[in-house]
C-alpha positions as CSV (number, residue, x, y, z in Angstrom):
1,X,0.0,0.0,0.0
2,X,3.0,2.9,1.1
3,X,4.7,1.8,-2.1
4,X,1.6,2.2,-4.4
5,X,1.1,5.2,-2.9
6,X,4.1,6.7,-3.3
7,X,4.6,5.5,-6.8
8,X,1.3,7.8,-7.7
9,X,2.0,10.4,-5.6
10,X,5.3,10.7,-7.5
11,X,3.5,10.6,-11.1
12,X,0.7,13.3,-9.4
13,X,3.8,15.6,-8.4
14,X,6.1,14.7,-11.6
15,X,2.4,15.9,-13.7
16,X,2.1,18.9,-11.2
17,X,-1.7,17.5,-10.7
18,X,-3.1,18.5,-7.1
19,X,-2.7,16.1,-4.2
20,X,-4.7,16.0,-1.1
21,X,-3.4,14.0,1.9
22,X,-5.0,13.3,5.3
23,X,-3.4,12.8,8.8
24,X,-4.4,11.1,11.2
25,X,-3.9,13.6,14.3
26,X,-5.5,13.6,17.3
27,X,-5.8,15.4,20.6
28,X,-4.9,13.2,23.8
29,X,-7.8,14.2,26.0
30,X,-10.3,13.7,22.9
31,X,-11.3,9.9,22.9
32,X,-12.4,8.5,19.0
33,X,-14.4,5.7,20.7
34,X,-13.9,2.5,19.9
35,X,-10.8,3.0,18.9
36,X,-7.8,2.9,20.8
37,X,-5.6,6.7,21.3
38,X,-3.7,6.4,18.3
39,X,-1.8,9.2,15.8
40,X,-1.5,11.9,18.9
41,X,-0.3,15.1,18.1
42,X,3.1,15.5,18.3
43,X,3.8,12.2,17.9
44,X,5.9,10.5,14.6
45,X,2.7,8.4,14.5
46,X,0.6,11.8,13.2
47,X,2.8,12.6,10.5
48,X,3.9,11.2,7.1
49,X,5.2,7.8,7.2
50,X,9.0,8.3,6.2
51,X,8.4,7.7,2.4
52,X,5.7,9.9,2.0
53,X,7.6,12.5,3.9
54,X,8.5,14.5,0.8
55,X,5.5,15.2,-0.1
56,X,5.3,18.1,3.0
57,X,7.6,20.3,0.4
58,X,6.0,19.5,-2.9
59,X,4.2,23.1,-4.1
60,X,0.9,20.9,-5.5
61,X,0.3,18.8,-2.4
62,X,-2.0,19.9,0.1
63,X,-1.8,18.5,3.9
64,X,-4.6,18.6,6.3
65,X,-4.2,17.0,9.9
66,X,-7.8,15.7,10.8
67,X,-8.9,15.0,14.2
68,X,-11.4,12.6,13.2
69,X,-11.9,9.1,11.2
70,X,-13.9,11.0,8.5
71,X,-11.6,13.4,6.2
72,X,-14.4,15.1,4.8
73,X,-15.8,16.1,8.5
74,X,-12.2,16.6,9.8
75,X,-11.9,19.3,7.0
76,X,-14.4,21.5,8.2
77,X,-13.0,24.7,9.8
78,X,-14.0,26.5,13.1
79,X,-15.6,29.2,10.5
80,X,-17.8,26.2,8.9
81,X,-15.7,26.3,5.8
82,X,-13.8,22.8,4.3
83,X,-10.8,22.7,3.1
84,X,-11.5,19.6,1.3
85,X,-14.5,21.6,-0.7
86,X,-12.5,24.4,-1.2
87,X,-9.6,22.6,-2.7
88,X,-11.8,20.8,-5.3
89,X,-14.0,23.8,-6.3
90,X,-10.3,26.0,-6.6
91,X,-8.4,22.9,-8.3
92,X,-11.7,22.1,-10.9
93,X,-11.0,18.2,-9.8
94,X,-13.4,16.1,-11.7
95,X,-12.0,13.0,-10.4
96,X,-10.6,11.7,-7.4
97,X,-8.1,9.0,-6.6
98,X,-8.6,7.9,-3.1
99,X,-5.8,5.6,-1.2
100,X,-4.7,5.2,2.2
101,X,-5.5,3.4,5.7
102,X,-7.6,1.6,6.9
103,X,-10.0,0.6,3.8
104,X,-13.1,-0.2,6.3
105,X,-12.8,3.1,8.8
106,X,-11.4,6.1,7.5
107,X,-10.8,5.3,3.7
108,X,-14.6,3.9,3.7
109,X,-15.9,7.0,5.8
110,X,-14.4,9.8,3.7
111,X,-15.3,8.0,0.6
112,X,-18.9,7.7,1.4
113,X,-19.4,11.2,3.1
114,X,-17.7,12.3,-0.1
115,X,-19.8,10.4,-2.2
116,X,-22.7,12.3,-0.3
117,X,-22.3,15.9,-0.8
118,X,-21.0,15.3,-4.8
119,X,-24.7,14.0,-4.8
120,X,-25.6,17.1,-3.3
121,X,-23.7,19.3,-5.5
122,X,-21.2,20.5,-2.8
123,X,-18.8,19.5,-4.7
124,X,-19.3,20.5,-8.2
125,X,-17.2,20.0,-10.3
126,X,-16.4,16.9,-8.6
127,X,-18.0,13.4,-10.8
128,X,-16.1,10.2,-10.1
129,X,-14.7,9.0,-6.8
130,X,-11.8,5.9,-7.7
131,X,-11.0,3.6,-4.7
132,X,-7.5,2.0,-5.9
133,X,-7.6,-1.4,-4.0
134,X,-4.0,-1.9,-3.9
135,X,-3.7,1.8,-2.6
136,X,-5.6,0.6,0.6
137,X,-4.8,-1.5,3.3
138,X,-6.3,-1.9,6.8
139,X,-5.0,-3.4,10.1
140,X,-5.3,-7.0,11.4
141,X,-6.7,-8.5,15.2
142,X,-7.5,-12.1,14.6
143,X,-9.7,-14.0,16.7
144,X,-7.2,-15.4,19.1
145,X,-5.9,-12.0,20.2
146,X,-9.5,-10.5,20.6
147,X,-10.7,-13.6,22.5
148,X,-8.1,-12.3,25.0
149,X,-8.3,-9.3,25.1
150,X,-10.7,-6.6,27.1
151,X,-13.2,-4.6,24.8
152,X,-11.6,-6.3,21.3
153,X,-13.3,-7.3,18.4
154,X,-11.7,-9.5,15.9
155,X,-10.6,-7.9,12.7
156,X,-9.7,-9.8,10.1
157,X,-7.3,-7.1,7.8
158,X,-8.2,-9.3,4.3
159,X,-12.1,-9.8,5.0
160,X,-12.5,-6.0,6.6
161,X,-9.8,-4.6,3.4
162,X,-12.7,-6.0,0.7
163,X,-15.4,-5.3,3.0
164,X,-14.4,-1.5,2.7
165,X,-13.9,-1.6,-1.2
166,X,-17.7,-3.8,-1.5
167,X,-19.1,-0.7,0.9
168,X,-17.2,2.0,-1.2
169,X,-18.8,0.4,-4.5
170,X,-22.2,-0.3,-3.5
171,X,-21.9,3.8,-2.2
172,X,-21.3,5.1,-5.9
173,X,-17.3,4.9,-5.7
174,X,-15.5,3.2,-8.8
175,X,-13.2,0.7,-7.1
176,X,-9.8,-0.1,-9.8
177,X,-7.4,-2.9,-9.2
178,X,-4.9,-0.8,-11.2
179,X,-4.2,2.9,-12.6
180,X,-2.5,4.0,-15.5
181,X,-1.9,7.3,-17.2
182,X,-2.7,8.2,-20.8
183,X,1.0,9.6,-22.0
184,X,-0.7,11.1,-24.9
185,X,0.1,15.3,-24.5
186,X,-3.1,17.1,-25.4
């Protein structure tokens, strides 16, 4: 998944095509129930991973830390504003390419909230919203380690990975097993 997405987010930046990237960064004493505290401000956890790191000086990249699961909602600013709106409507984008972690929970939430207000015109001129499968990956807990553990539920990473895609299809989302680029120059 981290090499997929670097090897697009390399051709996006080569092409000078806008990018939009989420991070996961929370607040300590703000609890994402059920989830455990994870990505806290501050920590190495909330930023880049180390191959994506380059992307924090690339002129066409945009970065926005959200506090939430859901991108779209972690967007929103304190004036009622989104970034994420904003950077579609300024950027014409007629087409996104979604990747990232985890394909059930925060891939699955931003794509369907997404998904939502395009259907609502928010997002105009916003049409298609591509889930690349091998750009998403999600975490694994199998059964043994939830069985033992307090307030755990088992989740199987391959099962909850295509569970994510089937919900981001049946939403409206075109899910691809691949992406390529038409090297044709206008």
């Amino acid at each position: 998944m981290v090499e997929e997405s670097v090897r697009l987010a390399r051709v996006f930046c080569d092409k000078k095509w806008p990018v939009f990237a989420f991070l996961d960064s929370h607040h300590p004493d703000i609890p994402e129930d059920p989830y455990p505290p994870h990505c806290i401000v501050g920590t190495d956890e909330s930023n880049l991973v180390p191959a994506l790191q380059w992307l924090e000086n690339e002129p066409n990249v945009t970065l926005r830390r959200k506090d939430c699961i859901d991108g779209f909602l972690g967007s929103i600013e304190k004036d009622g504003s989104n970034m994420f709106i904003n950077w579609v409507q300024s950027n014409q984008i007629k087409a996104i390419l979604v990747v990232g972690i985890c394909t059930d929970i925060c891939v699955l939430d931003f794509v369907c909230t997404t998904l939502s207000a395009r259907n609502r015109r928010f997002l105009a001129p916003l049409e298609d919203v591509i889930v690349y499968s091998h750009g998403c990956a999600t975490f694994d807990i199998p059964v043994e380690i939830a069985k033992t553990a307090e307030d755990v539920i088992a989740h199987p990473q391959e099962l909850m990975h295509h569970i994510g895609l089937y919900m981001s299809k049946g939403r409206g989302a075109k899910v691809v097993s691949e992406v390529s680029f038409d090297t044709k120059e206008p």
